[in-house]
N, C-alpha and C positions, 0 to 999 in steps of 0.2 A: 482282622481289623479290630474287633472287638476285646479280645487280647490283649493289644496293643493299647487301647484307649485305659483298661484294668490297670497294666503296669502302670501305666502313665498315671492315674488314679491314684494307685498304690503308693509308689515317687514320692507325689506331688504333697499327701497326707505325712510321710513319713519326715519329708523337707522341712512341712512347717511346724511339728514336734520337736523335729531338731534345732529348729529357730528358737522355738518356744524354753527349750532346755538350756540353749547357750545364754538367752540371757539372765536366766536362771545362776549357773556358773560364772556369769559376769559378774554377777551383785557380790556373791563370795566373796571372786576374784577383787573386786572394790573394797570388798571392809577388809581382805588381807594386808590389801596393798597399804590401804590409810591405817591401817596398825601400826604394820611397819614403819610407815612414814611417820607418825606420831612419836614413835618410840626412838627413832632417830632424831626425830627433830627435837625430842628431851633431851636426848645425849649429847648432841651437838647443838645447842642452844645457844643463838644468838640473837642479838636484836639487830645488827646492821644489816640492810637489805641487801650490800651486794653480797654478804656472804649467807642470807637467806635462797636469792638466788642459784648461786653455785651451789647449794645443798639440793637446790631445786635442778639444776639442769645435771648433776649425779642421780638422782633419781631415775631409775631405771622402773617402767611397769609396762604392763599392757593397758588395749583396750580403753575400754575407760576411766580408767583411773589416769591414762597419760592424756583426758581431755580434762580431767581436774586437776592435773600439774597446769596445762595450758591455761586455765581459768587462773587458777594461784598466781601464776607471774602475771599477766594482767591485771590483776586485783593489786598487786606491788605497785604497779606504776600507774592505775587509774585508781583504785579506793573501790572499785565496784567487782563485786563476783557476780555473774550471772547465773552459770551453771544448767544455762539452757540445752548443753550440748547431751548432759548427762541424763540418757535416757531412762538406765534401770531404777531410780531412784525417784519413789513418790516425793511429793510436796512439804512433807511432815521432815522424812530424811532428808530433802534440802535446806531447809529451813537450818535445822542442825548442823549442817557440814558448814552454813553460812555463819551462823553461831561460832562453832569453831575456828572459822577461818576469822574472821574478824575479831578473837579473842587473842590471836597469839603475837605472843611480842609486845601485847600490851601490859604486863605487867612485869615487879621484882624476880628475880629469878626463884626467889621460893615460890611463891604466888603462882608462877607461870609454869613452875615443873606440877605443884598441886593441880593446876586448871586442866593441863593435860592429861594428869591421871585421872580427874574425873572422865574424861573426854575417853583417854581407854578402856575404863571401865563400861562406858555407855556404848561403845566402840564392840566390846570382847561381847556385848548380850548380842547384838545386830550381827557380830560374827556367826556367834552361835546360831541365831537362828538362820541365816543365810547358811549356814550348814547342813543344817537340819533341813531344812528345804531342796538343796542340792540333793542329798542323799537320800531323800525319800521320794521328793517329787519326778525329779530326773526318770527313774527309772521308772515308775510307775506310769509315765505322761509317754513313754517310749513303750511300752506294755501294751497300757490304754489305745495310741493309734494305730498300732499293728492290728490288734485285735477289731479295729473297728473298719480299716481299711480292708482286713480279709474277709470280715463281714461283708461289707457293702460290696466287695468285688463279687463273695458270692451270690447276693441277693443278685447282682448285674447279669449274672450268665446264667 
């Protein structure tokens, strides 16, 4: 029985690590995804909504970046981004995506390819670091609770 409750111990440590790292590789997976979208949405550059839209419902992602497509198209037909669904992402980084969302399509088309290159620029550093975080912390946060779950399994028996 005691075994049993170890493993289970074991599990349970290891489960919420792995929580802990995917959303880790969420965030990544978000500033890839808004690169990419950025970078399309310069190249296909339009101001008409419905074909903002259709750029919008092509857009293929996961996770959470497809709950910031769904906020997007809401934002088209109401004026409001919430962005409440979007959990990986502090106060400071919403503020910013809100920023950017609310900048686009409101200018000339030079103006509006410049805005967005700012936007990737600030985009590529939050890539980077959301990088760098994935590949260092991931593994070490999966390290970390192995090491602490066979610890405390041993102190248990």
């Amino acid at each position: 029985m005691k075994l049993i409750l170890i493993i289970i111990l074991i599990s349970v440590i290891m489960l919420i690590s792995y929580a802990v790292t995917e959303q880790i590789k969420d965030k990544f997976d978000f500033y890839s995804n808004l690169k990419n979208f950025l970078t399309q949405f310069k190249i296909n550059i339009s101001f008409r909504q419905d074909k903002i839209l259709e750029f919008l419902n092509k857009t293929k992602c996961k996770k959470q970046f497809a709950l910031f497509i769904e906020d997007y198209k809401q934002y088209l037909k109401t004026n409001e981004l919430s962005l409440v669904n979007i959990k990986i992402l502090d106060e400071e980084e919403k503020t910013d995506l809100i920023d950017i969302v609310n900048n686009l399509g409101k200018h000339n088309i030079e103006n509006e390819i410049g805005q967005i290159e700012a936007y990737l620029n600030t985009i590529d550093i939050k890539l980077n670091k959301a990088k760098d975080d994935k590949d260092r912390l991931c593994p070490m946060i999966i390290k970390l609770s192995l090491l602490f779950a066979v610890g405390l399994a041993i102190l248990l028996i």
